[in-house]
N, C-alpha and C positions, 0 to 999 in steps of 0.2 A: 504494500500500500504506500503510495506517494505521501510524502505530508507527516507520515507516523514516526515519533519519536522513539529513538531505540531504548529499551528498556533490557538493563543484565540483572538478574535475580540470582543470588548465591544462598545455600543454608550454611552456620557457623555452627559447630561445637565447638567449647572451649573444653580442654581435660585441662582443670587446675588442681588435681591433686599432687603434683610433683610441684617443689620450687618456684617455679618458670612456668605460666600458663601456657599453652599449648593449641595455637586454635585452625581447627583443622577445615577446609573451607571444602565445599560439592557444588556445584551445577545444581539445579532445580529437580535434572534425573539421577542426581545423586554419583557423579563421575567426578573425581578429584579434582582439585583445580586450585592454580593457588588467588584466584579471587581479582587476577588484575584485567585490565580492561582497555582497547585501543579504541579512541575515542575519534570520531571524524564528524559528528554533527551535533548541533548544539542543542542542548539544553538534553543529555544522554539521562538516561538516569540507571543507576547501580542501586540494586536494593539485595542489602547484607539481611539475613534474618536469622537467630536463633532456633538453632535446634531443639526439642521435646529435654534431651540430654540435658540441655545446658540453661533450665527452664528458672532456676535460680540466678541465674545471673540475668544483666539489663544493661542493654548498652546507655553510654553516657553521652557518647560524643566519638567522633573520630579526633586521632592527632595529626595536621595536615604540614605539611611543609612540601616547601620547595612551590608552594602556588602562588607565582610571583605578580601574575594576572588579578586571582581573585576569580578562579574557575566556578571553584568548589561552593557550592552551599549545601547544608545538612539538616535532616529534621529527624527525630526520631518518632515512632509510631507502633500503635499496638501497644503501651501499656512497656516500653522498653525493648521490645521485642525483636522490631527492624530499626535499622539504619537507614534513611533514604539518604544516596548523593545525588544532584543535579549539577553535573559538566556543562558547562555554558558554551566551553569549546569557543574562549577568545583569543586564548594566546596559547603559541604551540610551548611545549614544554612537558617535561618528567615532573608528575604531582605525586609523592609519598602519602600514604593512607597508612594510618594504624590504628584497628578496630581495637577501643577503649570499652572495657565492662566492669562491672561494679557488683559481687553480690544484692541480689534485689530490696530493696530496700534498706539499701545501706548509702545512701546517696544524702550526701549533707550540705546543706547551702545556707549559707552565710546570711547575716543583716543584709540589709542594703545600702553599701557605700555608695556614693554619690558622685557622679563625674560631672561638673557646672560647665556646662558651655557660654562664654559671654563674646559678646564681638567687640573688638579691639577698639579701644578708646586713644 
């Protein structure tokens, strides 16, 4: 279909019971993968989702680097569950992704400090 936005959908287990989380990523039919993705039109979208397995933990956030553009935007959905990214695909470049999880309800947020924007006097 002309016009349709590409959509990659991957399922995440994390095994964290050793030291070092472990997160092992499949294709939607369950075929290994390690989760990366060549992007050629814009507005792509990448949707990470946890596994049944790994139903304790919730994602928090990706940690992103090297998106020097401002490709990347993120939302999280389903109660923790998925990851959604939206590639905008404006500027060519290598974008680093590393999928960030938090035991479920173990996610703690702060007061609300205050950042005052004023225009320059």
């Amino acid at each position: 279909m002309a016009g349709q936005v590409p959509v990659y959908e991957f399922n995440v287990s994390v095994e964290n019971e050793k030291s070092s989380p472990t997160y092992v990523i499949t294709t939607k039919d369950g075929k290994p993968s390690s989760g990366s993705v060549s992007v050629n039109e814009p507005n792509t979208t990448i949707i990470y989702t946890l596994n049944e397995d790994s139903a304790h933990l919730q994602f928090v956030g990706p940690d992103i680097s090297g998106d020097v553009g401002n490709n990347i935007s993120f939302s999280i959905a389903n109660n923790g569950s998925s990851l959604i990214l939206v590639d905008s695909d404006a500027t060519i470049g290598n974008i680093c992704i590393k999928l960030v999880t938090a035991p479920r309800g173990m996610v703690y947020t702060s007061s609300d400090p205050e950042v005052i924007n004023k225009n320059k006097t």
